[in-house]
C-alpha positions as CSV (number, residue, x, y, z in Angstrom):
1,X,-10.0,11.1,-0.1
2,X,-12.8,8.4,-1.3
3,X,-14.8,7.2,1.4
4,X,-17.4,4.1,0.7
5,X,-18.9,1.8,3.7
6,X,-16.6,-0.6,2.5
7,X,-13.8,1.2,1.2
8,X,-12.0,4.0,2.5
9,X,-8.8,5.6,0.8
10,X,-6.9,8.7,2.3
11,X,-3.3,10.1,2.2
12,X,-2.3,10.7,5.8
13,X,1.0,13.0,7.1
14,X,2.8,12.3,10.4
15,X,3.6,14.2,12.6
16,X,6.7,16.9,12.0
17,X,10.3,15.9,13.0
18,X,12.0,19.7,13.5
19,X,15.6,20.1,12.9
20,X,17.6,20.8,16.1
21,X,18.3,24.1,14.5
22,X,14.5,24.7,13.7
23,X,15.6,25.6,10.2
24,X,13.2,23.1,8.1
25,X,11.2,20.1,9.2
26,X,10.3,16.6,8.0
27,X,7.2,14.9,7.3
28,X,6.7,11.7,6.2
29,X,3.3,10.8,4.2
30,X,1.6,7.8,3.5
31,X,-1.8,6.1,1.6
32,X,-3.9,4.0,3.6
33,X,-6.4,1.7,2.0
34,X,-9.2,-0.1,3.8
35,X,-11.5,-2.7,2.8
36,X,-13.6,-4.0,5.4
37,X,-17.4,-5.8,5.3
38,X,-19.7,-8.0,8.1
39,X,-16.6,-9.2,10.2
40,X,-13.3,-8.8,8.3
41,X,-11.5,-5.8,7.6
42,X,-8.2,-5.3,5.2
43,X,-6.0,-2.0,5.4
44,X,-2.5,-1.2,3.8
45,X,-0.7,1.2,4.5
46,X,1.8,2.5,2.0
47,X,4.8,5.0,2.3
48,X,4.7,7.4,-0.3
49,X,7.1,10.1,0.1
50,X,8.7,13.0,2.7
51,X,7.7,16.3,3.0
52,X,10.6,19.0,3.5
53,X,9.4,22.3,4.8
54,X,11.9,25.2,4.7
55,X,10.9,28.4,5.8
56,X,7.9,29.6,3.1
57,X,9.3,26.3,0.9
58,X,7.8,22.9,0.3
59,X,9.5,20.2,-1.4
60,X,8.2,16.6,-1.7
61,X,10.5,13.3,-2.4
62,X,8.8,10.4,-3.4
63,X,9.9,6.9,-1.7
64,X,10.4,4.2,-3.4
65,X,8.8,1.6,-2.1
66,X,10.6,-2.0,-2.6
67,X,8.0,-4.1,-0.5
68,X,4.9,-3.0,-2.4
69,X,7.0,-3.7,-5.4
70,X,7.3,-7.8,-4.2
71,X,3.7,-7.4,-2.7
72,X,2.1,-7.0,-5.8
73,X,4.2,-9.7,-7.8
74,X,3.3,-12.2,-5.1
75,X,-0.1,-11.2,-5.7
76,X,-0.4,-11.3,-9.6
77,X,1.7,-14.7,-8.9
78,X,-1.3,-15.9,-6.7
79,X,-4.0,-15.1,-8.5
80,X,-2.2,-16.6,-11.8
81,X,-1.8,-20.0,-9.9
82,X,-5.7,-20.3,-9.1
83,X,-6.5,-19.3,-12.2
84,X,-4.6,-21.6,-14.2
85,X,-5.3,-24.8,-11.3
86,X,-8.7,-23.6,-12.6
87,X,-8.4,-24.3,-16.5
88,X,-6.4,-26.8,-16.0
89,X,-8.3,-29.8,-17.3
90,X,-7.5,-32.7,-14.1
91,X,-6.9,-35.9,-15.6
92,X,-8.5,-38.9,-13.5
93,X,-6.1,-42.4,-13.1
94,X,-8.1,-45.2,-12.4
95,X,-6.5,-47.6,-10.5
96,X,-5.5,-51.4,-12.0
């Protein structure tokens, strides 16, 4: 876990689903980020994988995670499309 004022990062696990049987439970974990400052605060919350716990066995399966996937391309998209309105030299048409 990293802990800051401003930023705080921390794998959390929910809370067990049993099996009717009671032979193994489920838990599913995630990462939470959080950025926050004077007024605004940012977290994201990410699902990383699923904890199986069978008797004295522990076996973790990672989720794949399609969303964060798109998230981050529309982000590198963003951040590319201000940076090149940026360098973009703007041309000025003065009118006839």
């Amino acid at each position: 876990m990293l802990k800051n004022k401003r930023l705080y990062i921390s794998l959390v696990e929910g809370s067990a689903i049993e099996s009717p049987t009671g032979d193994f439970q489920v838990n599913p974990q995630s990462r939470v980020v959080q950025l926050s400052g004077s007024g605004w605060g940012w977290v994201w919350n990410q699902p990383i994988g699923v904890v199986i716990r069978q008797k004295d066995e522990e076996h973790r399966i990672p989720v794949f995670n399609f969303t964060r996937i798109i998230t981050l391309l529309l982000y590198g998209v963003s951040i590319f499309l201000v940076v090149l309105g940026l360098l973009k030299p703007r041309s000025i048409q003065r009118g006839a």
